[in-house]
N, C-alpha and C positions, 0 to 999 in steps of 0.2 A: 426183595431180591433173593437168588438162590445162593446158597452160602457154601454148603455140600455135595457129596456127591446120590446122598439119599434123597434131597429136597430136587433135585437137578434130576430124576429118575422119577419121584412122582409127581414133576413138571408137567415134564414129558407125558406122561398117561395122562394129564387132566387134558391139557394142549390137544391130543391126539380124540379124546374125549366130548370136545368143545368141535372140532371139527367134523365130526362122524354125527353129530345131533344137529348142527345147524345147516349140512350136507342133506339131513332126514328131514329138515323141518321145512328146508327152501322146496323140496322136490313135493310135499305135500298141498294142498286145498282145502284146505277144511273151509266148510262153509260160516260157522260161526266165528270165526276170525275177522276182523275189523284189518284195512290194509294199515289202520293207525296203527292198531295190537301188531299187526304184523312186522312192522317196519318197526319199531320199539325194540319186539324181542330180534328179531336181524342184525338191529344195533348191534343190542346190548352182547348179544349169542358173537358178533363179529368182534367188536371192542375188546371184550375177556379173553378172547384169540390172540388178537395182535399182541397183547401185553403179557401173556402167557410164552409167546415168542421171543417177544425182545427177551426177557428174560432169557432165556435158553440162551440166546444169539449175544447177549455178553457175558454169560459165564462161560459161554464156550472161548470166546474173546480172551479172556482174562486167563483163561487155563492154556491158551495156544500161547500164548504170550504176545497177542495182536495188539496187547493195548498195554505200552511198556509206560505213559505218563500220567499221571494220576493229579489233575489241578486241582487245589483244597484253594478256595478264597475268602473260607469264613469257618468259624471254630464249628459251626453247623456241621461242616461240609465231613469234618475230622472221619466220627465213627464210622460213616459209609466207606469212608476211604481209607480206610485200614482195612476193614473187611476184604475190600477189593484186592489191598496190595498182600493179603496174605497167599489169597487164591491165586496171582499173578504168580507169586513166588512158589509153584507150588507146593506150600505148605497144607496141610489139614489140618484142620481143628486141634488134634491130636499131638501132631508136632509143636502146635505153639504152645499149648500146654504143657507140655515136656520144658520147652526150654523156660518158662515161666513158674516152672514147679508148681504146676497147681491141676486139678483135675479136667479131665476132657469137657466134663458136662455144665463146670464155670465158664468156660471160654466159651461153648453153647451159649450157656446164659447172660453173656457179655454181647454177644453178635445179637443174636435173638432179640434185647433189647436196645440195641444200637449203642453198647455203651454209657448206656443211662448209671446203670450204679456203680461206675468206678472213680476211684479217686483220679483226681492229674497224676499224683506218681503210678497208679498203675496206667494209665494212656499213655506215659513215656518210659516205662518201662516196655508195651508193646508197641513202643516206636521202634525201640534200640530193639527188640527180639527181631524184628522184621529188615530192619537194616538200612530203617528210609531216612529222607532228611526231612524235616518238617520246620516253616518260618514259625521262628523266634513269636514272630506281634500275632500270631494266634493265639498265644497262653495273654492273657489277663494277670496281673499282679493278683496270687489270692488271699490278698491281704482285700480288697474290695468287694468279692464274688460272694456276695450275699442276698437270700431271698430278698430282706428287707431294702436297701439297697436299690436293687430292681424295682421292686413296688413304690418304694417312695419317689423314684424320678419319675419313673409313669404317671402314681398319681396327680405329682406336678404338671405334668402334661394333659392331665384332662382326664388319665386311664384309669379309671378305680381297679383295684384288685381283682372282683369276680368278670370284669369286662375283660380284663388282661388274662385271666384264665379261662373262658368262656371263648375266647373270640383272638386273642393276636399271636396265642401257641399253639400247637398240637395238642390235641388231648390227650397222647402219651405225657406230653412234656409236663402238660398240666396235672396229670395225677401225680407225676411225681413231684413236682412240686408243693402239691397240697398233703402232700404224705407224710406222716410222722417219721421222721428217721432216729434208729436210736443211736444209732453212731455219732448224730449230731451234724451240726450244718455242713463242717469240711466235706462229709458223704456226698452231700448233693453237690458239689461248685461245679463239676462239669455240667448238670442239669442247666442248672443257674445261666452259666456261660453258652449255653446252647439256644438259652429261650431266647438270653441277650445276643449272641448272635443273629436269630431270626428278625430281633423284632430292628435293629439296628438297622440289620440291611433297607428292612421296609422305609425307615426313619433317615434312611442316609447318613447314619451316624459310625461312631464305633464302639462296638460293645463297650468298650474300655469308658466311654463318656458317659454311656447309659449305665452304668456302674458308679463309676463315681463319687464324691462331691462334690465336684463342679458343678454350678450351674451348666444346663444342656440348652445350648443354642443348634435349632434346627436350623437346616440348610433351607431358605424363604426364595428359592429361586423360582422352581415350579410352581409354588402357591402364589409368587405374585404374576405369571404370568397366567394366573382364573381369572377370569369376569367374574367378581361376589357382586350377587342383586341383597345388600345387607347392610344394616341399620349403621349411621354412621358413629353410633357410639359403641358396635361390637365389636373387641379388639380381632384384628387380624390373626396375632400372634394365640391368641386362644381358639379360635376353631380350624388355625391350621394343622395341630395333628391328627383330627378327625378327617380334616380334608386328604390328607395324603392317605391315613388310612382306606377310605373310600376311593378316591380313586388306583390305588393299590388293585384292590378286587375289582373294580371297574374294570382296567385293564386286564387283568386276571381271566376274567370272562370273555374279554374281546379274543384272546388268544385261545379260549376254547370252542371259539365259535369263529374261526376262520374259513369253514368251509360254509359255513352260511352263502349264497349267493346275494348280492344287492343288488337291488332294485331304485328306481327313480319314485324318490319321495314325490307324491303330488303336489303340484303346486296350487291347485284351486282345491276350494275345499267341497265343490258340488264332487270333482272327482275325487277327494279322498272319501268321503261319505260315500259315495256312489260303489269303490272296489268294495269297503268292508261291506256294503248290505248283498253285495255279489257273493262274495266270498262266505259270508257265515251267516248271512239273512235278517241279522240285527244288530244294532251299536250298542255295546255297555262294554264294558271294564275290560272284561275276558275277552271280547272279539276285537276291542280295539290293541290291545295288548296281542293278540296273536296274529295281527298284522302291521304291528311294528317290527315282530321278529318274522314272517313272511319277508319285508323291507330290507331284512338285515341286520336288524339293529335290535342286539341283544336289552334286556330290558332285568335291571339287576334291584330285587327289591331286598330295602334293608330293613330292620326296626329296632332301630338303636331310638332311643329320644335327643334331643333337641341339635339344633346348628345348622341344618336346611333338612329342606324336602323333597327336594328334586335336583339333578346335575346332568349334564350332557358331556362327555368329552367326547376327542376325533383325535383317530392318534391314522396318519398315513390315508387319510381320506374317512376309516372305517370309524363311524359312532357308535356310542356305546349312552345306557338312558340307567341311570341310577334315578329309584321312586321311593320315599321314606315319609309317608306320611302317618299323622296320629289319631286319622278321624276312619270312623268307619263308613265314613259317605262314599259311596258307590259314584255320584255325581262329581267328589273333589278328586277321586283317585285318576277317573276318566278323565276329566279337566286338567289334571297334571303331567299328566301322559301325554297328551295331545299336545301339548306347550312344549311338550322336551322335544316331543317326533317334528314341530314348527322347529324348537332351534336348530334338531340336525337337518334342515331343509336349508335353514339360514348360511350364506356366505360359501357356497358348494368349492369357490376357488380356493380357500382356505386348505389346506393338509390337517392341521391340528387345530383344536378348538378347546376352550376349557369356561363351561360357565354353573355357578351354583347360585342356586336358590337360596334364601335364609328363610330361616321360619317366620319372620317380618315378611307381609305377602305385599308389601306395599311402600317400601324404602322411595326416597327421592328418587335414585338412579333407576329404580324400576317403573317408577311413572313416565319420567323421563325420556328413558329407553326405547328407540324406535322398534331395536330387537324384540323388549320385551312388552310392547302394547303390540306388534302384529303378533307374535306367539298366543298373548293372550284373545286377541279376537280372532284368530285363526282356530282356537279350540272351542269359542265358543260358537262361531260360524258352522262348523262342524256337528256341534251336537245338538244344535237347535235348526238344522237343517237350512244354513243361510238365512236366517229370518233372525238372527240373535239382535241386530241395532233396530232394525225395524219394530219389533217386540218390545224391548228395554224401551225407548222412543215412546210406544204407544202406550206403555203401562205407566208411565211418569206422567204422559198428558190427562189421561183419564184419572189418577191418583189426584190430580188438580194441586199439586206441593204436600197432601196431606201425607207425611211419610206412613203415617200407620193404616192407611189403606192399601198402599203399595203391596204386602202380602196379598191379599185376597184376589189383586186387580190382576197380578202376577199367574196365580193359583187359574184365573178364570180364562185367561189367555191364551196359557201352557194349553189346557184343554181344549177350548176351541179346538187349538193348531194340531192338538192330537200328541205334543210334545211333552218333556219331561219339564216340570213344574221347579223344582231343585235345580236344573239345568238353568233356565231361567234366571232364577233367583242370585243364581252362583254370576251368571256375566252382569248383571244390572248390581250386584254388591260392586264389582270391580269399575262399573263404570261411576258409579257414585263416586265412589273412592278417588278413580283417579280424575276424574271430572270436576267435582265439588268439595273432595276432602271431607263426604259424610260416610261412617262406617254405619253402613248397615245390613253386618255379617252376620250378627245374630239370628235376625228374623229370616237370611235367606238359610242360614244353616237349617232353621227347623223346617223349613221346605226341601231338605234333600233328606232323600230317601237313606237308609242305611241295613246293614246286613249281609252275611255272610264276613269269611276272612278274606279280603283281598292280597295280603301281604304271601296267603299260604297259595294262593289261584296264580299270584306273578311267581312266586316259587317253584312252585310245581312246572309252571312251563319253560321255565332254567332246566330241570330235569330233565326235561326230555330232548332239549333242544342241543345242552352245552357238551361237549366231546371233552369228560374231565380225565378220561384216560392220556390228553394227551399234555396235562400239564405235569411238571414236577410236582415231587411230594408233597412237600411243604407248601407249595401255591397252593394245592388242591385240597387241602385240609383247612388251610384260612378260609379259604372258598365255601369249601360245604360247613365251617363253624359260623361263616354268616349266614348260611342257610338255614339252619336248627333253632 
């Protein structure tokens, strides 16, 4: 945000700068430009505009005096909003310094970094300079606000230390948390209380709990209302704050990509097969992925390790496809995909939907499950060009029971049909399984092919698809920490 009136002055010239190059860029043809390349830089050249604006348009806000109520809901919320209530009042930099005794270019360095290196008494020190009231239950007792503290209840919950630094703060926050202070721990507490702030809100908790010694009992309302496809001896209570975290970002994404337009998921799989070889001329990972977001339906890959592999949520109609797998087979990535894009097709009356995968690819409830045997032969119909039962079918009779010909008979089949042999492999593992209760994943995994990063191919198309200017800060920094 702009904070001055020098930063608010060379806004404005970038703003004015942003619009006079992509005025230049729209009116040109260059023939080597791609309409991809083009519409990319358009974005990106439009997006840097608007946010270059808004900017302008509430510190002008804030200086007219149009915007006299300042909501704080979380100790997060605090340093932005002092910032704002000084400019409201119109104080400068200068002045609060003055009545603070202390130099212009500390209180610089105070705004600049959002308040990161100040103790609580100087944050209520420039409460009282400024003249505001601020709730009581934002401060934390700092007799609890400690690094350690923070990490140890996280860790209880499943967060190891480098995951909670890596991935559920900022990485302002995070550096300074990992910073040596020589003042000693009091230095950081507002830090402290700012991560817990963040991470609380994600956790539906209150900093104060995540702080603690209490034990921290999470709020199990949303988590029991998922479909888990997952082993009945995995506790609920242990991979539900993974779960929230993930769907966290889930949603996260779905709100960056509301201008996506939807589309009617197919329902036969001659016609889902049929758009994507229209559309990009071949089926594998990449083309099936980039027409699930053609569809709508943003496609969020993570790689974190273990607790599932794949998730669907529908929040108001709109789905959203979380992919987290640990193999580099090009065949299981595309086969998990196709399963998620089957369940956002499943139950269209439905508004909200919420189902996760475990890394157990074959629990009771998911053999069981009518949802999840047509998901899965709906993925495999798909990439074995409708011939998946008829195939599996004829490689078992010709096998004559012997399992260990099954590879070859597999292998000899695929080709004939001119299809993927690993594809193959991968539905006839799942029919065994849920058919006969024989794993025979092994021998179908070395028939899938593997290569390339897929994890960084669904990334990248999050890049260019998601509208992150249009999230808040903090959302959009978790966001792109699960991206990295």
């Amino acid at each position: 945000m702009i904070k001055n009136e020098q930063q608010y002055k060379l806004t404005k010239a970038q703003a004015n700068k942003f619009a006079a190059a992509a005025a230049e860029f729209a009116s040109t043809q260059a023939a080597d430009v791609s309409p991809l390349r083009r519409k990319l830089y358009e974005d990106a050249m439009r997006s840097q505009h608007t946010e270059l604006n808004q900017q302008l348009e509430e510190y002008d806000a804030l200086k007219q005096g149009r915007i006299r109520t300042l909501q704080v809901d979380s100790f997060e919320d605090l340093p932005i909003a002092l910032i704002k209530a000084r400019i409201a009042s119109g104080m400068t930099q200068k002045d609060l310094a003055d009545i603070l005794v202390m130099k212009e270019q500390q209180v610089q360095r105070y705004e600049d970094t959002e308040y990161a290196g100040a103790s609580f008494t100087r944050l209520k020190e420039v409460i009282q300079a400024l003249g505001i009231s601020v709730r009581e239950e934002l401060f934390v007792s700092e007799g609890v606000i400690s690094r350690s503290n923070l990490f140890s209840n996280l860790a209880r919950l499943g967060f190891k230390k480098d995951f909670v630094l890596q991935k559920l703060v900022p990485r302002k926050i995070a550096a300074y948390l990992t910073s040596p202070i020589v003042e000693g721990e009091a230095a950081i507490r507002q830090v402290v209380l700012q991560a817990a702030s963040i991470i609380s809100k994600m956790l539906s908790v209150e900093p104060a709990e995540l702080l603690g010694n209490q034990q921290l009992v999470l709020d199990m309302s949303a988590v029991h209302q998922t479909r888990f496809k997952k082993a009945s001896n995995v506790s609920l209570q242990k991979i539900a704050p993974y779960t929230i975290y993930a769907q966290m970002l889930a949603l996260t994404l779905l709100d960056a990509c509301r201008h996506l337009e939807r589309r009617p998921i197919p329902e036969s799989t001659a016609e889902f097969r049929e758009q994507i070889l229209q559309l990009y001329g071949e089926l594998t990972f990449e083309t099936g992925l980039r027409y699930a977001w053609y569809l709508g339906i943003p496609v969020l890959p993570l790689n974190d390790t273990s607790h599932f592999h794949g998730a669907c949520w529908r929040v108001d109609g709109a789905n959203v496809i979380v992919l987290k797998q640990k193999t580099e087979s090009s065949t299981r990535w595309l086969f998990d995909l196709l399963h998620e894009v089957r369940h956002a097709a499943q139950n269209p009356e439905q508004e909200s939907l919420a189902i996760i995968e475990s890394d157990d690819d074959f629990t009771r409830e998911m053999i069981s499950s009518k949802d999840e045997v047509d998901a899965n032969v709906f993925a495999g119909q798909v990439m074995l060009d409708d011939r998946a039962n008829e195939l599996s079918v004829q490689a078992i009779r010709e096998a004559n029971g012997q399992i260990e010909l099954l590879k070859s008979k597999v292998q000899k089949l695929a080709d004939a049909a001119s299809l993927d042999a690993g594809a193959l492999a991968n539905y006839l593992a799942f029919r065994l399984m849920a058919e006969k209760k024989l794993n025979w994943w092994g021998a179908a995994t070395n028939l899938q092919s593997a290569g390339g990063n897929h994890w960084e191919v669904a990334r990248d198309v999050v890049l260019q698809h998601a509208r992150f200017d249009e999230l808040p800060e903090v959302e959009r920094e978790l966001l792109m920490n699960a991206l990295h």
